[in-house]
C-alpha positions as CSV (number, residue, x, y, z in Angstrom):
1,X,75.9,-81.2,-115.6
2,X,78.0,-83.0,-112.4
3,X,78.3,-79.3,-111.1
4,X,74.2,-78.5,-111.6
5,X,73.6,-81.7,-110.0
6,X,76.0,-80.7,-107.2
7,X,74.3,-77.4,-106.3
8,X,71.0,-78.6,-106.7
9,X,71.9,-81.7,-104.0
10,X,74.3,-79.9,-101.6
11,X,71.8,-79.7,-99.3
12,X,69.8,-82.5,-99.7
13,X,70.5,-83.8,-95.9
14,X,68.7,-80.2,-94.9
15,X,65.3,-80.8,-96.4
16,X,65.2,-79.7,-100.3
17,X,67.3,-76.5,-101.5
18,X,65.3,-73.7,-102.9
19,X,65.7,-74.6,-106.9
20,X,64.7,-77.6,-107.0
21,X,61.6,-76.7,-105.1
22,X,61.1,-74.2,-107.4
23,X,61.0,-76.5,-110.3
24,X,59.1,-79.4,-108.5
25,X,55.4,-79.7,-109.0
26,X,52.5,-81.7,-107.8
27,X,52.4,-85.0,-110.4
28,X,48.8,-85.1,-109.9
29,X,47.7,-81.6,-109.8
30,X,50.5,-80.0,-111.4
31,X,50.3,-76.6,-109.3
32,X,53.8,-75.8,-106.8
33,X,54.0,-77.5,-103.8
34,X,55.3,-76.2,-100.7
35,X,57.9,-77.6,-98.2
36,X,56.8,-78.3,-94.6
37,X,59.8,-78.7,-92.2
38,X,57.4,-80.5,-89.4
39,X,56.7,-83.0,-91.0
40,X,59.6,-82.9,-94.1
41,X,57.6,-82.8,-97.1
42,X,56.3,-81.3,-100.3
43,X,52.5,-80.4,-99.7
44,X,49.8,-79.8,-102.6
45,X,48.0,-77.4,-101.1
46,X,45.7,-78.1,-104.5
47,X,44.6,-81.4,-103.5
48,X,45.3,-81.9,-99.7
49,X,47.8,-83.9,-100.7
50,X,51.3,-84.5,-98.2
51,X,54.6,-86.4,-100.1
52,X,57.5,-87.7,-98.3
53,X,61.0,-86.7,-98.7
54,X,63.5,-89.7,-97.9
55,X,66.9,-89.1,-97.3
56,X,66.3,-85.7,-99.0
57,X,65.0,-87.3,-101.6
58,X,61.5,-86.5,-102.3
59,X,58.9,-89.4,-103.3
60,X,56.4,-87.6,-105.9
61,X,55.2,-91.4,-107.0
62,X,51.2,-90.8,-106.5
63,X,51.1,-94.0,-104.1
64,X,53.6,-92.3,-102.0
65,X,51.3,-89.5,-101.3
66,X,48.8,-88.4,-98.1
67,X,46.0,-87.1,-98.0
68,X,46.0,-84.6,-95.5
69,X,44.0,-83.9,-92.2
70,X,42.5,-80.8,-91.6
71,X,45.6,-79.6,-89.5
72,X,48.2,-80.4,-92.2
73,X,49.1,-83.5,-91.0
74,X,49.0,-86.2,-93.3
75,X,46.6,-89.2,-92.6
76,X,48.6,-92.2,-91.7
77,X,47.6,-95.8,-92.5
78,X,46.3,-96.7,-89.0
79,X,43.7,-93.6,-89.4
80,X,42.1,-94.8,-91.9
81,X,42.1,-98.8,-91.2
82,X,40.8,-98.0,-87.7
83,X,37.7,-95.6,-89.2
84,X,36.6,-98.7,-91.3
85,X,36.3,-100.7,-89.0
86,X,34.2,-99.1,-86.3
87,X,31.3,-99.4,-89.0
């Protein structure tokens, strides 16, 4: 198990290795996601939806999740408190 664990983490400081990306899916949509080295994270192309990956880590807790922009970039908190208030 320790040396699974290992092999799976060796290269966690270098974004996320290519099994567990392989097993990792969308906890929402359940399709694959995809891993985007701009922006370091696991995108569900499914839903529009960007998650974080912290110290290689990644966050697949729904309220840790983006919704992305039209350009793949995922909407940050200031975007969307400063289009409610121009109404």
């Amino acid at each position: 198990m320790a040396r699974a664990s290992f092999t799976i983490l060796k290269d966690a400081g270098n974004g996320l290795c290519k099994t567990l990306s392989e097993i990792l899916v969308c906890p929402l949509s359940k399709q694959p996601l995809r891993y985007c080295e701009e922006t370091n994270s696991l995108i569900s192309d499914a839903i529009g939806v960007s998650f974080p990956i912290k110290d290689g880590i990644p966050c697949l807790v729904p309220n840790d999740g983006k919704i992305m922009e039209a350009d793949d970039t995922p909407k940050t908190d200031d975007s969307v408190d400063s289009s409610s208030t121009k109404n």
